[in-house]
C-alpha positions as CSV (number, residue, x, y, z in Angstrom):
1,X,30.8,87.7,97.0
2,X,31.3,87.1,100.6
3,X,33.4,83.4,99.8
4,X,35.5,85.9,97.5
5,X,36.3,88.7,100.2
6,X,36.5,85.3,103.0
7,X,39.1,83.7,100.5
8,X,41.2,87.3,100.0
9,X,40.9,87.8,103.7
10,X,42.6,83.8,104.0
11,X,45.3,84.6,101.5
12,X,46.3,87.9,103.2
13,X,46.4,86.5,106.5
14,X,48.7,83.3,104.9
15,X,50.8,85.4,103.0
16,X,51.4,87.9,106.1
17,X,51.9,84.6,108.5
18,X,55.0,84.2,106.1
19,X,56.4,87.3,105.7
20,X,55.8,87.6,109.5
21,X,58.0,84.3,109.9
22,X,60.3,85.6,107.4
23,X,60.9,88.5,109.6
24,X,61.0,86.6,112.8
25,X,63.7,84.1,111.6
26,X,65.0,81.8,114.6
27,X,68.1,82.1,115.8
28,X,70.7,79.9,115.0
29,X,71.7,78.3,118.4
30,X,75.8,77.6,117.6
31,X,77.1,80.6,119.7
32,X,80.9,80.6,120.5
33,X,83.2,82.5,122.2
34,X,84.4,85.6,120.7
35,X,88.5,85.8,119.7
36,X,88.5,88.8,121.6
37,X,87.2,87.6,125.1
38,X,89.3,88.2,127.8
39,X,91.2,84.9,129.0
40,X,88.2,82.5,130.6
41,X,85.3,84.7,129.4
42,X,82.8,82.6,127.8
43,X,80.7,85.3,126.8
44,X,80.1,87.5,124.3
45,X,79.7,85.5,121.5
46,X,78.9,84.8,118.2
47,X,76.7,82.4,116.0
48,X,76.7,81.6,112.1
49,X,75.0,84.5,111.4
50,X,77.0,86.9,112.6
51,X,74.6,87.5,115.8
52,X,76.5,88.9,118.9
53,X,75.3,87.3,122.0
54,X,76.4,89.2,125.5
55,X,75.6,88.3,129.1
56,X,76.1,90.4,132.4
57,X,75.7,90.1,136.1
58,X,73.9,93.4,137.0
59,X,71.1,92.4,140.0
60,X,69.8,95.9,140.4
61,X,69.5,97.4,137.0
62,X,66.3,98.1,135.6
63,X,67.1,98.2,131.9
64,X,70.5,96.7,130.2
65,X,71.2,97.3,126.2
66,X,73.8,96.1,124.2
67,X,74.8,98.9,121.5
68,X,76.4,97.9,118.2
69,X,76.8,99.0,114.7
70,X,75.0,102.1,115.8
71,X,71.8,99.8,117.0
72,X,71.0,99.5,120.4
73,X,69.1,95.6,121.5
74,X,67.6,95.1,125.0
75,X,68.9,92.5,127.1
76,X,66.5,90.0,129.5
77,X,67.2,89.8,133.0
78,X,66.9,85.9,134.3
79,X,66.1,84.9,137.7
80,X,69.4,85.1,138.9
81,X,70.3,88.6,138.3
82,X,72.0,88.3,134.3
83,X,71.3,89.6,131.7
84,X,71.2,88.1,128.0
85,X,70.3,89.1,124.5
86,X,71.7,89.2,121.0
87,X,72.2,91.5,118.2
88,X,71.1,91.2,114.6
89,X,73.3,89.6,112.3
90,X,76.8,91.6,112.0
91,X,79.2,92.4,109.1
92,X,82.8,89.7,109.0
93,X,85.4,91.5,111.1
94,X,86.4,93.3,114.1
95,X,82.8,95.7,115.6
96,X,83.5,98.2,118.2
97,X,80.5,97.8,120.9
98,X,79.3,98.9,124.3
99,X,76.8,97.9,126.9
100,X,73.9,100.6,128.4
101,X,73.0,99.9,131.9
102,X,70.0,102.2,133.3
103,X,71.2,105.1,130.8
104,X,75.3,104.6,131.6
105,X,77.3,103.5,128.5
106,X,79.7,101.3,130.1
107,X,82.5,98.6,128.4
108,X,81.4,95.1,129.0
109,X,83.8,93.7,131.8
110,X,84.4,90.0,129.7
111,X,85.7,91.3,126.4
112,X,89.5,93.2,126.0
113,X,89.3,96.4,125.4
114,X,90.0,98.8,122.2
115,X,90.6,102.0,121.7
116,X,88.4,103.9,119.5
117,X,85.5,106.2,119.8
118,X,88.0,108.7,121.5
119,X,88.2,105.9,124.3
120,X,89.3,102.3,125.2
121,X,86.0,100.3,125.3
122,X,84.3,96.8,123.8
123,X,85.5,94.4,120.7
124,X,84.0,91.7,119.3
125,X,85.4,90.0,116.0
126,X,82.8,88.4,114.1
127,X,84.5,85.3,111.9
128,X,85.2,86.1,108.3
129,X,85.3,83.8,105.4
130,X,88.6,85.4,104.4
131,X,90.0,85.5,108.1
132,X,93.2,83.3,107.1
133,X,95.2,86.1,105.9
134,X,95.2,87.8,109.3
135,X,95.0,84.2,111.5
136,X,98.0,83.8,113.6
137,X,99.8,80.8,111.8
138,X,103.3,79.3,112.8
139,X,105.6,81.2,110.4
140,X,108.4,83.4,111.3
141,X,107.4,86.7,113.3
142,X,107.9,90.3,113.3
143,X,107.7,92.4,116.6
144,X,105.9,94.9,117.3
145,X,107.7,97.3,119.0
146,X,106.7,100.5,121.6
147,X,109.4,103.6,120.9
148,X,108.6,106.9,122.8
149,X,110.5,109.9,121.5
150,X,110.6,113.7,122.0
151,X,109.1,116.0,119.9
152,X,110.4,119.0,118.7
153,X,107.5,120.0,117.0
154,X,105.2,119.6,120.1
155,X,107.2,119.8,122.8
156,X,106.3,116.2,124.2
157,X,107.1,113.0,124.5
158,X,105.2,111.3,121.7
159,X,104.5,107.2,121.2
160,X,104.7,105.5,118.2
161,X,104.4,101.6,117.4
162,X,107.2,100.2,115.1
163,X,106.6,96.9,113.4
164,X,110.2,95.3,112.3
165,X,110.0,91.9,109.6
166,X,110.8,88.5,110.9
167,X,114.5,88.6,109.9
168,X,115.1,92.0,111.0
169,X,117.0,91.2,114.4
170,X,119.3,88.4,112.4
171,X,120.4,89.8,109.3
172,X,122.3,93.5,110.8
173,X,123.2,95.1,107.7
174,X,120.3,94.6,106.2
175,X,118.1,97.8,105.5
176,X,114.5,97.7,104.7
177,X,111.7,100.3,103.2
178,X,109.4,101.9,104.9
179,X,105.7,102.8,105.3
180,X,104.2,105.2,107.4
181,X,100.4,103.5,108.3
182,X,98.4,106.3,110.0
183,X,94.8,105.1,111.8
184,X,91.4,106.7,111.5
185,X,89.2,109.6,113.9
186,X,88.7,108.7,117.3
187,X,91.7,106.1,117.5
188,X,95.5,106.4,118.1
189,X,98.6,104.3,117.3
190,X,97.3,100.7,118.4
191,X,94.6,100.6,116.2
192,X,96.4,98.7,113.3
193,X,98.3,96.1,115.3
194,X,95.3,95.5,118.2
195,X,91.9,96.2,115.7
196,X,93.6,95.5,112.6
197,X,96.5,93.1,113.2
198,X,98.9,94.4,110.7
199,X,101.5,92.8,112.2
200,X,99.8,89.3,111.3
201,X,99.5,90.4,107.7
202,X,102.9,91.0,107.1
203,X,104.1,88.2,108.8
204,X,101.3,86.0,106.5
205,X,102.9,88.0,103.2
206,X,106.0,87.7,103.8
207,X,106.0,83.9,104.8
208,X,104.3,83.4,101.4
209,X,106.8,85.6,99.5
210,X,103.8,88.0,98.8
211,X,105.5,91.2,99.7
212,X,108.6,92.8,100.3
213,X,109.6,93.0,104.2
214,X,108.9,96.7,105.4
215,X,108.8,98.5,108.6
216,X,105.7,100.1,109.5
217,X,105.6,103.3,112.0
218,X,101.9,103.5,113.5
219,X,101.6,106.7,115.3
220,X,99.1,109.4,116.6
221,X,97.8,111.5,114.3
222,X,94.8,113.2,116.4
223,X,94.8,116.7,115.7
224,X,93.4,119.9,117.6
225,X,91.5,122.7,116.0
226,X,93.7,124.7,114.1
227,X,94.7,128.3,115.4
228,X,93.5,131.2,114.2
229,X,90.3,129.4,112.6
230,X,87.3,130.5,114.6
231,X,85.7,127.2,117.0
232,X,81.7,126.8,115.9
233,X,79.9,127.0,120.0
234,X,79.1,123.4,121.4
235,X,76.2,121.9,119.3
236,X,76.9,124.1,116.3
237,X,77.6,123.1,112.8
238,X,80.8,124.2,111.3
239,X,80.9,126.9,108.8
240,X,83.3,126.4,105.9
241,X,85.2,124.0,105.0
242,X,85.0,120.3,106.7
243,X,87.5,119.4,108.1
244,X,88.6,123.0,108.8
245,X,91.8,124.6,106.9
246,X,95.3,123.8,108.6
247,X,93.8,120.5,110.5
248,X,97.1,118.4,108.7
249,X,99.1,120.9,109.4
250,X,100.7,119.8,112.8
251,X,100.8,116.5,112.0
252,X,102.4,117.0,108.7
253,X,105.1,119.0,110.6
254,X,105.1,116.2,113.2
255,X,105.8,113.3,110.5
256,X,108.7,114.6,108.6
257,X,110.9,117.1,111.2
258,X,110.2,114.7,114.0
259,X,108.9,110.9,112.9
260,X,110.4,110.5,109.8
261,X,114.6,111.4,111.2
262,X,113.7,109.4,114.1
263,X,113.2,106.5,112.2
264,X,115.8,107.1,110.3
265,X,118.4,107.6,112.6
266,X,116.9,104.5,115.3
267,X,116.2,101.5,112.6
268,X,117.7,100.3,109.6
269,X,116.0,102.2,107.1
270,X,116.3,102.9,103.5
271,X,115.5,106.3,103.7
272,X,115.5,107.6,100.4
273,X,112.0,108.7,98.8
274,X,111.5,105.6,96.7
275,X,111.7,103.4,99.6
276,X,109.0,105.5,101.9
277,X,105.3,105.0,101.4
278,X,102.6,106.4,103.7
279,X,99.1,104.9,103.6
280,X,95.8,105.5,106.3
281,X,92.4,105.0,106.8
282,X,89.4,107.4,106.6
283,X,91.3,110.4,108.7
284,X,94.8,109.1,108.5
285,X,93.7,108.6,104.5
286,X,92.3,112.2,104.3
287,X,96.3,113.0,106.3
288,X,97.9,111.2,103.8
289,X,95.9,112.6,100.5
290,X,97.1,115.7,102.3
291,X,101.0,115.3,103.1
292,X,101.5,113.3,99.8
293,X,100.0,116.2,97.7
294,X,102.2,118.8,99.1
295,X,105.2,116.3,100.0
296,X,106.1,114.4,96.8
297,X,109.7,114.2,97.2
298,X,108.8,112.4,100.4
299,X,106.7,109.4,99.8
300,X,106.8,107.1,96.3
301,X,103.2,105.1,97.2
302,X,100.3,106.1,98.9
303,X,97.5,104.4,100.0
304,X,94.5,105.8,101.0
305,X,91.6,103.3,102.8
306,X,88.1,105.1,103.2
307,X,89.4,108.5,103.3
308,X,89.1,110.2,99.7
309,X,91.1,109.9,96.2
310,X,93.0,111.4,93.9
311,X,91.6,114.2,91.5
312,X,93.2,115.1,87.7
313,X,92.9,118.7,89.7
314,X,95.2,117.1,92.4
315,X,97.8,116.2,89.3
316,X,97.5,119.5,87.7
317,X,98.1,121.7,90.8
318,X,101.0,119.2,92.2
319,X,102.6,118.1,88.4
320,X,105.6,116.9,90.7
321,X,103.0,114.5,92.5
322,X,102.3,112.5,89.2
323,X,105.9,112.5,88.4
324,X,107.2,111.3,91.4
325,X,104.9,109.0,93.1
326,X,105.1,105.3,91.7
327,X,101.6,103.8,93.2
328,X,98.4,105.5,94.5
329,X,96.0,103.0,95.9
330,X,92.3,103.6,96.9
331,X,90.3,101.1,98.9
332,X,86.7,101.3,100.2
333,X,83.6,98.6,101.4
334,X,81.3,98.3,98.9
335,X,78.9,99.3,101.4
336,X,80.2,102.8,101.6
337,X,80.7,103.5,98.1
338,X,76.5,103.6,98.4
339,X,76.9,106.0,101.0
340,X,77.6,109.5,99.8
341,X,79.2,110.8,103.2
342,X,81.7,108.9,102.3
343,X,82.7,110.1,98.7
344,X,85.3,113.1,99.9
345,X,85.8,115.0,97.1
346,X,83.6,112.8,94.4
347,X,83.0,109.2,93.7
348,X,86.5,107.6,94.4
349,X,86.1,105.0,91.5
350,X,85.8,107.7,88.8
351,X,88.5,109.8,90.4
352,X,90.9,106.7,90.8
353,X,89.9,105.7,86.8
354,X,90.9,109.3,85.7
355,X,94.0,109.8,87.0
356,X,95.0,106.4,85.6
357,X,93.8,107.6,82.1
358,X,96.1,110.7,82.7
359,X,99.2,108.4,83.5
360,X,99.6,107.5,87.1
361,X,99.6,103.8,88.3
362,X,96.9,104.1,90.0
363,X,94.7,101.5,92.0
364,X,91.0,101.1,92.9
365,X,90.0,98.3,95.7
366,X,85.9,97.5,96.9
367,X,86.1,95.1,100.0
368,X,82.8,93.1,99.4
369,X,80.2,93.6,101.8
370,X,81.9,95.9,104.2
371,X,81.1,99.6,105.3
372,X,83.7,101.7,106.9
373,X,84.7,99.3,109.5
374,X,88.0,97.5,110.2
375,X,87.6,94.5,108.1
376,X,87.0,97.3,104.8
377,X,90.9,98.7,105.7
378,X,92.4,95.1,106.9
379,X,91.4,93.9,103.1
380,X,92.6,97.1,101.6
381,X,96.0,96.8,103.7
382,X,96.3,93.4,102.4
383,X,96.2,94.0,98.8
384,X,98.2,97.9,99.3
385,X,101.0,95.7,100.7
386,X,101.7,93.5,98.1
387,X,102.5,96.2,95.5
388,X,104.6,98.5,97.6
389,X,108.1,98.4,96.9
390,X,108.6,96.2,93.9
391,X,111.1,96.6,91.8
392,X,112.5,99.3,93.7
């Protein structure tokens, strides 16, 4: 009896030894500087696995973190005064992070800085297997280009980004269509050229006769709380509705008596409905479910990345939407599509499968193994973009 419980006791400790090693898994020791280093910086970096590797000089701190994906890891001070450590392994793409020195969130001084999280902080891109279609290549380039312009509807000078095709500077008469991209909460109108290189898409696409050349306006579509609907107190919950009712509205007033004319009237536009699409992610989705729906004469495709679908309910209050539109295209990570906080308005799959059934040309995406992170709305871009506009 006692060789039997001395035997069980052996296995549990060898089978635990495993899973213990299992757990513990070495680190792979390939680290590399990150894309998104600032010129010279040799850290952070990134490994094989996806691990994110920082280092900081910070003498007299008594605890350093590096915070990612929502995870904070605690750095090791060496004899020198630096601090090093790494994260666990990371989803392909672009990762917004930050560094915690004795309790202060601060940006880490050797990477270029993003904005999002409602401020410009850390990037880190970790390499993806499917990085070529965004990879700056020698083909012909577009520009990206900075216009400020006043707004009526705000009273302010507003910014947006304009992205004009390769050839759009050397052929003058010719007029191309446009699509109005829109970022996501807690970013502004450099998000989809700096986070998720738009620009090197469309170059990519159109090099390989992929897409049609289009313009892309990229502006800022933060919005305040609405008047007249009452403010929950600091730390409260919202009652109602989430978002509250009106939160489009200002933008949606913004976008076609201020953006849209301005466009117009400055580039070389088609600007009749079936040459206008507008697409976003998560917020600027949820914007554009929202000005598409009540502005059908407007837009002819719509894309909407991580930010909600298409209902038959949508189609029979707005009959003019299913007439009208051309394309509605849905993309998500498959990640989130396991994550309910993400379903606005039910599962997006089933919504996107039902309004095809009820006659619109209708698209659903899944970008394999991402949550709702940049590399989730670069795929989805890349596939929305090569179905806009054809055979206008």
């Amino acid at each position: 009896m006692k060789q039997k419980q001395f035997i069980f006791f052996i296995a549990i400790q060898f089978f635990s030894g495993v899973c213990f090693a299992q757990t513990e898994k070495a680190v792979v020791e390939d680290f590399k500087p990150s894309s998104t280093n600032q010129p010279g910086r040799e850290y952070p970096q990134v490994n094989s696995e996806g691990r994110v590797r920082v280092r900081i000089f910070a003498p007299e701190a008594q605890r350093v973190q590096l915070d990612i994906s929502a995870v904070k890891y605690d750095l090791v001070k060496d004899t020198g005064g630096y601090w090093m450590g790494e994260s666990a392994p990371q989803d392909e793409g672009f990762h917004y992070y930050q560094l915690w020195i004795d309790g202060a969130a601060v940006p880490d001084p050797n990477s270029l800085y993003f904005y999002g999280a409602s401020r410009w902080g850390s990037g880190i891109e970790v390499p993806a297997k499917d990085q070529d279609f965004y990879s700056l290549k020698n083909v012909p380039h577009g520009q990206v280009r900075q216009h400020l312009y006043f707004s009526k509807t705000n009273n302010t000078i507003r910014r947006c980004y304009v992205y004009t095709p390769p050839d759009y500077d050397k052929d003058v008469n010719k007029r191309y269509p446009v699509l109005y991209l829109q970022h996501g909460g807690g970013e502004d109108e450099t998000g989809w050229s700096n986070q998720g290189k738009v620009n090197l898409i469309m170059d990519n696409l159109i090099a390989e006769a992929k897409a049609v050349p289009f313009i892309i306006v990229m502006d800022n579509g933060t919005w305040t709380w609405p008047e007249g609907v009452p403010r929950p107190k600091p730390g409260e919950r919202p009652s109602g509705p989430w978002p509250p009712k009106g939160w489009a509205d200002n933008f949606m007033k913004t976008l076609l008596n201020d953006i849209i004319p301005m466009i117009d009237a400055n580039y070389r536009t088609l600007s009749d409905s079936k040459n206008r699409a507008m697409a976003g992610l998560s917020m600027g989705g949820m914007q554009t479910r929202i000005i598409t729906l009540a502005h059908p004469d407007v837009f002819s495709y719509v894309g909407v990345f991580s930010g909600g679908s298409f209902t038959v309910e949508d189609l029979n209050n707005n009959p003019a939407f299913k007439e009208k539109i051309k394309l509605v295209f849905i993309g998500y990570g498959s990640r989130e599509l396991e994550d309910r906080r993400f379903n606005f308005g039910g599962d997006p799959k089933e919504n996107t499968e039902a309004i095809k059934k009820a006659g619109m040309n209708a698209h659903f995406y899944v970008s394999q193994n991402t949550a709702h992170e940049w590399q989730t709305w670069r795929r989805s871009f890349f596939q929305f973009a090569q179905l806009v506009f054809k055979n206008n």
